[in-house]
C-alpha positions in Angstrom: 119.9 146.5 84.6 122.3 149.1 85.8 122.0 152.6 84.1 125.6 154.1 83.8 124.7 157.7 83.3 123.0 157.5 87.1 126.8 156.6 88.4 129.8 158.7 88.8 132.7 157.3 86.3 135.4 157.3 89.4 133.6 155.1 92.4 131.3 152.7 90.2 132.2 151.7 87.0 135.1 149.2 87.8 132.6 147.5 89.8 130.5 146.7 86.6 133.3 145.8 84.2 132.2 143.0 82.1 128.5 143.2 82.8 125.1 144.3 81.0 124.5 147.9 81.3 122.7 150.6 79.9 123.3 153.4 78.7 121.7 157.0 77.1 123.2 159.5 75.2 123.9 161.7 72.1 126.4 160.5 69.5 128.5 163.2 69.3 131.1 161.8 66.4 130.8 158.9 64.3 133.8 157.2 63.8 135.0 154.7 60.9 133.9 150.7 60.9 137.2 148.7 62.4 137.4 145.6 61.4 138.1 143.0 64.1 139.0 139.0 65.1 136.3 137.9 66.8 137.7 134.3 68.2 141.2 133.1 68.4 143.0 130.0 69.2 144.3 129.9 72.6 146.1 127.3 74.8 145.1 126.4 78.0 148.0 127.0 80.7 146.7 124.1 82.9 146.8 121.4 80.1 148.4 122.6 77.1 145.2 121.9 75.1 144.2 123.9 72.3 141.3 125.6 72.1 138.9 128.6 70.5 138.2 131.8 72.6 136.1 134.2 71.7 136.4 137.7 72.3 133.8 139.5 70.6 132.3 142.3 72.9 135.9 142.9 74.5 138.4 145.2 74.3 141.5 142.9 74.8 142.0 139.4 73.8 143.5 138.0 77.3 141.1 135.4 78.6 141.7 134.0 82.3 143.9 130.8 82.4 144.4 131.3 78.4 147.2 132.3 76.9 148.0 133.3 72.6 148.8 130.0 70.6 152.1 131.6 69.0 151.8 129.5 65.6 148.3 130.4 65.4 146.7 133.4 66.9 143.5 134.1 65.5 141.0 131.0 64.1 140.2 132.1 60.3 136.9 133.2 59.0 135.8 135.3 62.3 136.9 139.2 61.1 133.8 140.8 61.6 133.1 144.5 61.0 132.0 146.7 63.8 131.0 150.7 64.5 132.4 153.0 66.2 130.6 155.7 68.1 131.4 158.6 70.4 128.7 159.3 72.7 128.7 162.2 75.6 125.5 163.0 77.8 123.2 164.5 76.1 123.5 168.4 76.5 120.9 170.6 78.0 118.8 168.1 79.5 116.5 169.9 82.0 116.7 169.3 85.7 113.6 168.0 86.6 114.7 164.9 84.1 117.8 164.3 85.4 116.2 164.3 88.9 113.4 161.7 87.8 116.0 159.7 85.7 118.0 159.7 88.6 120.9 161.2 86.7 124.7 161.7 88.3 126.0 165.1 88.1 129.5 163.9 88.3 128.8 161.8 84.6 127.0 164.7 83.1 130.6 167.0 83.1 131.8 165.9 79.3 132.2 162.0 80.7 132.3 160.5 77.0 131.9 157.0 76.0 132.9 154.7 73.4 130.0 152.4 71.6 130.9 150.1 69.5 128.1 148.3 67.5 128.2 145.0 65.9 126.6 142.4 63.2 124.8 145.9 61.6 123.2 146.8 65.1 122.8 150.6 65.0 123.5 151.2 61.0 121.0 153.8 60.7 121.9 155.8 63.8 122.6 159.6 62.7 125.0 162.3 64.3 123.4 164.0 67.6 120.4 161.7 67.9 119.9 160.5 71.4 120.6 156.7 71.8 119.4 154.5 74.5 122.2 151.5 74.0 122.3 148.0 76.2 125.7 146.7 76.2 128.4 144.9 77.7 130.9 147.6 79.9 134.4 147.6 79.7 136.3 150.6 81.5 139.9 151.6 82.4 142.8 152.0 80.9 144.7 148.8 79.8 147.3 146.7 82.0 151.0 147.0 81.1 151.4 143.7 79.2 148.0 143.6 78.1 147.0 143.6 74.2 144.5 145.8 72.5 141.7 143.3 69.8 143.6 143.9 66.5 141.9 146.1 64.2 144.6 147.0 62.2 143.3 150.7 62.0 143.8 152.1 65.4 146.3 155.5 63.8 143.7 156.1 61.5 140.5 155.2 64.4 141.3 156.3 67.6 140.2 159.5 69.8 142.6 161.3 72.1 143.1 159.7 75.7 140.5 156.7 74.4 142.3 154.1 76.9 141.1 155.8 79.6 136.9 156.2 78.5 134.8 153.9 79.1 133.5 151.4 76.3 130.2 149.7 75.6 130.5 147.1 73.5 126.1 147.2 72.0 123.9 143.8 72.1 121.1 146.8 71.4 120.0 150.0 70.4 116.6 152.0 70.9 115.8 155.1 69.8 115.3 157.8 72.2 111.9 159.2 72.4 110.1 158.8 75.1 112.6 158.4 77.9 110.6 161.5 79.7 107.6 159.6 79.0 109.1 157.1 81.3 109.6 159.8 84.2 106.5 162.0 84.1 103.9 159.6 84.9 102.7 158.0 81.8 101.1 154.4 82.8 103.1 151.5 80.8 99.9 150.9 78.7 99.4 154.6 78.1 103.0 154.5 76.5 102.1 151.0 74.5 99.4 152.9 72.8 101.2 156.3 72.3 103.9 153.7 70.1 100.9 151.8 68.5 99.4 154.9 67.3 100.2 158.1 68.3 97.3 160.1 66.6 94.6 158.0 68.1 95.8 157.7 71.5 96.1 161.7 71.2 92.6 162.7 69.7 91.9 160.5 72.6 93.1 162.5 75.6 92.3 165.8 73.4 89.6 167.6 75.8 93.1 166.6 78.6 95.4 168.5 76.2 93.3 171.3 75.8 92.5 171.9 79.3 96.1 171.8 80.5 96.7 173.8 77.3 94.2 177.0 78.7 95.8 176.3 82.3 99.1 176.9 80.9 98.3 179.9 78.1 96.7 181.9 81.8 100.6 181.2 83.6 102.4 182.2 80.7 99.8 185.8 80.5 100.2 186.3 84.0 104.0 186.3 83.4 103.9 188.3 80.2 102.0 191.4 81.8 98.3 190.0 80.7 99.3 189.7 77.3 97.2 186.7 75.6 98.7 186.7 72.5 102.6 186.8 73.4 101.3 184.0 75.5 99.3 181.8 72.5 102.4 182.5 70.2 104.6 181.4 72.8 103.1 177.8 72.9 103.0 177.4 69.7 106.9 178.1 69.2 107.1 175.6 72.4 105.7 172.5 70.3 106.8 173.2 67.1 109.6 171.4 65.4 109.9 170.0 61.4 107.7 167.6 60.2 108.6 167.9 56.3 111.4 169.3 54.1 109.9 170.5 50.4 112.7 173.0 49.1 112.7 175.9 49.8 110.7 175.3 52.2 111.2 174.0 56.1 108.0 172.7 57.1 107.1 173.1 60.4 110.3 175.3 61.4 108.6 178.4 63.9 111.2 180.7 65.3 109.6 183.3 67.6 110.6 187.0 68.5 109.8 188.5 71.4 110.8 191.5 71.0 110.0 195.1 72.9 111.4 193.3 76.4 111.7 195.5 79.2 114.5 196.7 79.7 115.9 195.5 83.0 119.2 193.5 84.0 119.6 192.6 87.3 120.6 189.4 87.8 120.2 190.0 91.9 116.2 191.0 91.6 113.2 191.5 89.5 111.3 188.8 87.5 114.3 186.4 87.0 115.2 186.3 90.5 111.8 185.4 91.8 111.7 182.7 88.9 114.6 181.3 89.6 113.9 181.3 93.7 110.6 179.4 92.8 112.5 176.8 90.5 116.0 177.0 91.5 117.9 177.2 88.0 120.0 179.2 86.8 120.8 180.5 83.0 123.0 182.4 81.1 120.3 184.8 79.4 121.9 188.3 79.9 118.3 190.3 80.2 116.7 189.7 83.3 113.2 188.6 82.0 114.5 186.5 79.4 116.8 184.7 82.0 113.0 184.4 84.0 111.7 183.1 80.7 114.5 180.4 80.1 114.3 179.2 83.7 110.6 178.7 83.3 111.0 176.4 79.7 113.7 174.6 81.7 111.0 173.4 84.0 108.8 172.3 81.5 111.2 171.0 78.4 113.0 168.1 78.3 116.1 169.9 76.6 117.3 173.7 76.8 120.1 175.7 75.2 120.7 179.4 75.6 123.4 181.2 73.3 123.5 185.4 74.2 124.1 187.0 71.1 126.5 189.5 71.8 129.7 190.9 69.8 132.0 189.4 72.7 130.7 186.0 72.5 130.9 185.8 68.6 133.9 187.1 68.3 135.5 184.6 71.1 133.7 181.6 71.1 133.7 179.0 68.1 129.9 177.8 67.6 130.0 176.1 64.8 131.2 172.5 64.9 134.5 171.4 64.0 136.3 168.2 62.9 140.0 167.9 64.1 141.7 165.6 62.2 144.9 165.5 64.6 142.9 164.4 67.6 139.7 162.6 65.0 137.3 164.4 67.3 134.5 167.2 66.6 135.5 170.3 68.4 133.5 173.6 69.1 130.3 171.6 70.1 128.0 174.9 71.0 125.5 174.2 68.7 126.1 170.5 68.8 122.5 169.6 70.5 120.1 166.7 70.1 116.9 167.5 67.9 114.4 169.1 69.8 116.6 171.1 71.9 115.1 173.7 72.6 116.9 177.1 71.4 116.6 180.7 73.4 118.6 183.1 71.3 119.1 186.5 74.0 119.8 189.4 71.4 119.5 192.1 74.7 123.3 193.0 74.8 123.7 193.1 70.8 125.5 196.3 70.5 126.4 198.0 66.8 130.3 196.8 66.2 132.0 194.8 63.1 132.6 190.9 63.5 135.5 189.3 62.0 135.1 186.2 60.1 134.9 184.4 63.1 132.5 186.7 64.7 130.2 186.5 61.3 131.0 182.5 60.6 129.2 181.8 64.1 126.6 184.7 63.2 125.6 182.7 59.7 125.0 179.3 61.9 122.7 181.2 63.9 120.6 182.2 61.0 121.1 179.0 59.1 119.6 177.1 62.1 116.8 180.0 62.6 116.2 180.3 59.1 116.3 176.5 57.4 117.3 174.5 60.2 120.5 172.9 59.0 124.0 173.9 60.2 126.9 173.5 57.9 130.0 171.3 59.7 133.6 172.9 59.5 135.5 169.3 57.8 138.9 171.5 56.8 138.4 171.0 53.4 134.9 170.9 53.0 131.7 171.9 54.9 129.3 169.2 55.3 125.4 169.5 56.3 124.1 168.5 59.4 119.5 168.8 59.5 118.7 170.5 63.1 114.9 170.3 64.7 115.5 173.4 67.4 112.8 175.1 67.9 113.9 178.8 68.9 112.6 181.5 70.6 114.5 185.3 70.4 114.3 188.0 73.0 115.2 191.5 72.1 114.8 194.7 72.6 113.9 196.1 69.2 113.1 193.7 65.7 115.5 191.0 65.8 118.8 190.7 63.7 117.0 186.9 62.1 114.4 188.4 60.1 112.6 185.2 59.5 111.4 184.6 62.6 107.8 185.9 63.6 108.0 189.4 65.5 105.3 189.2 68.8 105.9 193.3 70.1 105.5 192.9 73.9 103.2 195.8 75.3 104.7 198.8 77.0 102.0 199.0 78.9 102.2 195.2 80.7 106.3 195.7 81.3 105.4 196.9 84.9 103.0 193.8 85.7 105.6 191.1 83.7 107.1 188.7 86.4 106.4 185.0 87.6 105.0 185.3 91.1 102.6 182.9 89.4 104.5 180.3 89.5 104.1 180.3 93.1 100.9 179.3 92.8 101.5 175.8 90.9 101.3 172.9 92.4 103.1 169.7 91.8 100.7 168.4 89.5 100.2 171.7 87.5 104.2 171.0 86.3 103.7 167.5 85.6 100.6 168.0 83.2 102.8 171.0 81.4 105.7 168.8 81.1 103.3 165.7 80.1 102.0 168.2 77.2 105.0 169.5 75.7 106.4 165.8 75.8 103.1 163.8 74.2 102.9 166.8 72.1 106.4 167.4 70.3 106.3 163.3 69.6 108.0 163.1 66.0 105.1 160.1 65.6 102.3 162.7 65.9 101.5 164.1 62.8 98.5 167.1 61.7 96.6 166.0 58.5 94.9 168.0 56.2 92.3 166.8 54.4 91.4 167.7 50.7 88.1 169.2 51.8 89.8 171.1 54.4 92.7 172.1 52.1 90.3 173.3 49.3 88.6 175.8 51.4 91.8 177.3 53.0 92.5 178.2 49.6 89.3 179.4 48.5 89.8 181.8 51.4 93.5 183.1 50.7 92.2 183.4 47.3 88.8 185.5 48.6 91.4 187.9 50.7 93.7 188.5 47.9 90.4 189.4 45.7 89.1 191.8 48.6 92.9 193.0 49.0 93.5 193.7 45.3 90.0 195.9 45.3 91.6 198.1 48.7 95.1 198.5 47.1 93.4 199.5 43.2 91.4 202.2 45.7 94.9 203.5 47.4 98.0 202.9 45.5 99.7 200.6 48.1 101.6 197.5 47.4 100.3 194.1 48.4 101.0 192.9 51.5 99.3 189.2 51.1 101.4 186.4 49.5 102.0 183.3 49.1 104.1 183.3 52.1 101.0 184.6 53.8 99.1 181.9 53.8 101.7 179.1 54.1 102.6 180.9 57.5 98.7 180.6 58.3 98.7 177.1 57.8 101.9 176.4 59.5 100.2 178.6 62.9 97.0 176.8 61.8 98.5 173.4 62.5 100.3 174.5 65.8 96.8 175.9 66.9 95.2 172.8 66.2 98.1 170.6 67.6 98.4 172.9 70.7 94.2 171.5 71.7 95.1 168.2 70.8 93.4 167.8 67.6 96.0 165.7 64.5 92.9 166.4 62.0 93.2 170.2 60.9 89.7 171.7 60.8 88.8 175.1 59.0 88.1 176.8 62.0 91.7 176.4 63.3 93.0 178.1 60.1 90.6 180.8 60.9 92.1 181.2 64.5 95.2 181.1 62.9 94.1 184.2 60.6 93.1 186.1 63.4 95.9 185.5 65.5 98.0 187.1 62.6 96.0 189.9 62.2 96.0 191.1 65.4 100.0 190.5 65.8 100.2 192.4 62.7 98.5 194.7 63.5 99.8 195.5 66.8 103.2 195.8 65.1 102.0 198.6 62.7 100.1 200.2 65.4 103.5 200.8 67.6 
């Protein structure tokens, strides 16, 4: 079955016009259900006989050899109710997957195209997921003389320039999560059993997972100087994303900080141009080794986004999403991104300044996406909620500006050993098992449990430190520094750590790591 998204719009979609296709994308805008004739009585040109048409999946009524019956043009009892997407490419895909997926570049450039769903097919489809859709195409713009399906609502319905997208009328929709399972080399019955039960079929490949997992933690401390922890933290940021919603909580949500980068901005030499010379991307990070950084997550995600927190860019560019009413479209899509995009936030050319509205509207979507993962809609008269899963990652200089994400303080002491010459070193199989792992392992399907045995003696312990804490503090006057915010951040690194080995059964031991990966972070922050 032909994939549209692998063809450029132009040369081959006349050529298809009519037939099955298929189709992947993000739904970008969801429009209002049109309600439509799906059969009307015709009269044959040849004979003069009278007879029913239909012209469900169509965008016209005219039918070859047929013309309208002028008494009687549509047959009672067929309006039918259909949806109405608008779907674009799906933004920030990484190279390597729209290599393997055999993607054309000329299609991903804004191309949008209309979906329409019928008999309930698609109902539950949400803004910005990503869609895989089979449907019947219909492109170009129509005919003089030629008449648009009725649906009565087309003022109200349509989408500036609409006769001239493309149109998919949907026999069938799939939800989109493991296309790159498709294109890294995952067997068909691996897949099978990855859908079947995605826990099992990981605790099954779990000494796989963990060796790729040390394999990729020595890369990632090569590149940070010989740092180990920066390195640990880092993965865990890489396959975190939301698992549960219990206000006030985000469950799940791990923004990371890198801060203390060096402080080097060529974009002609150093780190980033050796990274990008090994993997031949490019970004729009402003400081050199956080460009290196986003080139190297590019290589290894499915989805990438980098917004450069500056005073010029939030004061000039509109982030936040916005509905015009004039053109019925969503405008501003900057932060418009499928779930598990994921979200490099460069704070290296923040400067001290005052933001107007503008400037501190886009500021407060950045922290509501860092912070809670949600971003709040611009409707005009309203602002509506829209649930993110983008897993983000801030460079900067100093502490960052989003306070609630956790602080790793790069070394001084590594800055002049920091680069990717490593990557030189990898072969084509070391970035297929990286990308494997972050795929398998950011599933929404796979889940960490906790059991009650496990879950008793986590607390025993946060209640042991607070004892031993309370009996420090009595001794010196300080004020406590372990809370209940303390120990739900161990669990959330604990179930990362155990995650990041392959295990979705939480043992007491990873909790443990978990503690001692905090205290030495936290203690390297109050050392410098």
């Amino acid at each position: 079955m032909p994939k549209i998204n692998t063809m450029s719009p132009e040369k081959d979609f006349c050529g298809l016009n009519g037939r099955l296709v298929r189709f992947v994308g993000m739904v970008q805008n969801i429009l209002d259900s049109e309600y439509i004739s799906t059969v009307f009585l015709g009269r044959e040109v040849a004979t003069g006989r009278k007879i029913l048409v239909g012209c469900k999946y169509s965008d016209s009524v005219e039918s070859p050899g047929v013309e309208l019956d002028a008494e009687t043009d549509f047959a009672s009892g067929t309006t039918e109710e259909r949806g109405k997407l608008i779907c674009l490419p799906i933004p920030g895909e990484s190279p390597w997957l729209r290599e393997a997926a055999h993607l054309s570049p000329s299609f991903a450039k804004g191309m949008r195209v209309i979906v329409y769903t019928y008999e309930g097919i698609g109902k539950d489809i949400k803004l910005n997921e990503a869609v895989d859709f089979v449907g019947i195409l219909s492109c170009g713009p129509i005919k003089e003389g030629e008449e648009y399906m009725e649906t009565g609502e087309e003022l109200d319905n349509t989408v500036r320039h609409e006769e001239h997208a493309p149109k998919l009328h949907a026999i069938a929709v799939f939800k989109h999560d493991d296309l790159a399972l498709q294109h890294v080399g995952c067997d068909p019955a691996f897949l099978n059993q990855l859908k079947n039960d995605a826990n099992k079929t990981v605790e099954g490949i779990r000494g796989t997972l963990a060796l790729t997992k040390t394999k990729l933690r020595a890369v990632l401390t090569e590149m940070f100087g010989g740092d180990v922890l920066a390195a640990e933290y880092t993965i865990l940021n890489l396959i975190s994303r939301v698992h549960a919603r219990k206000e006030p909580l985000t469950l799940g949500n791990f923004p990371l900080n890198l801060s203390n980068l060096p402080r080097k901005e060529s974009p002609s030499s150093g780190p980033a141009a050796d990274c990008s010379a090994y993997l031949g991307i490019s970004t729009g990070a402003a400081n050199d080794f956080a460009r290196g950084l986003h080139q190297f997550f590019r290589a290894i995600l499915e989805r990438t986004c980098t917004v450069e927190v500056s005073l010029g860019l939030l004061e000039k560019t509109d982030l936040v999403p916005k509905k015009n009413y004039d053109t019925n479209e969503i405008e501003n899509p900057g932060l418009q991104l499928a779930n598990q995009t994921y979200l490099l936030i460069d704070e290296t050319r923040l400067a001290p300044g005052t933001l107007s509205e503008k400037g501190c509207r886009n500021l407060k979507a950045l922290h509501s996406i860092v912070a809670c993962q949600d971003i709040f809609y611009d409707f005009t008269y309203q602002s509506i909620e829209f649930l993110t899963n983008y897993p983000c990652n801030i460079c900067s200089y100093s502490k960052s500006i989003f306070k609630e994400s956790t602080e790793v303080k790069l070394q001084e002491a590594n800055w002049g050993k920091m680069g990717f010459d490593v990557l030189s070193k990898l072969t084509k199989d070391d970035w297929r098992d990286f990308v494997q792992y972050f795929v398998i392992l950011t599933l929404p399907q796979i889940t960490v449990r906790i059991s009650s045995e496990v879950s008793g003696k986590m607390q025993s312990d946060f209640v042991e430190v607070r004892h031993k804490e309370g009996e420090l503090l009595e001794a010196s006057g300080k004020q406590r520094e372990t809370t209940a915010d303390t120990f739900h951040t161990w669990i959330a690194i604990a179930r990362l750590y155990a995650l990041s080995i392959g295990k979705t059964n939480l043992e007491f031991e990873d909790y443990y790591e978990a503690r001692k990966l905090e205290i030495q972070r936290l203690t390297r922050l109050h050392k410098q």
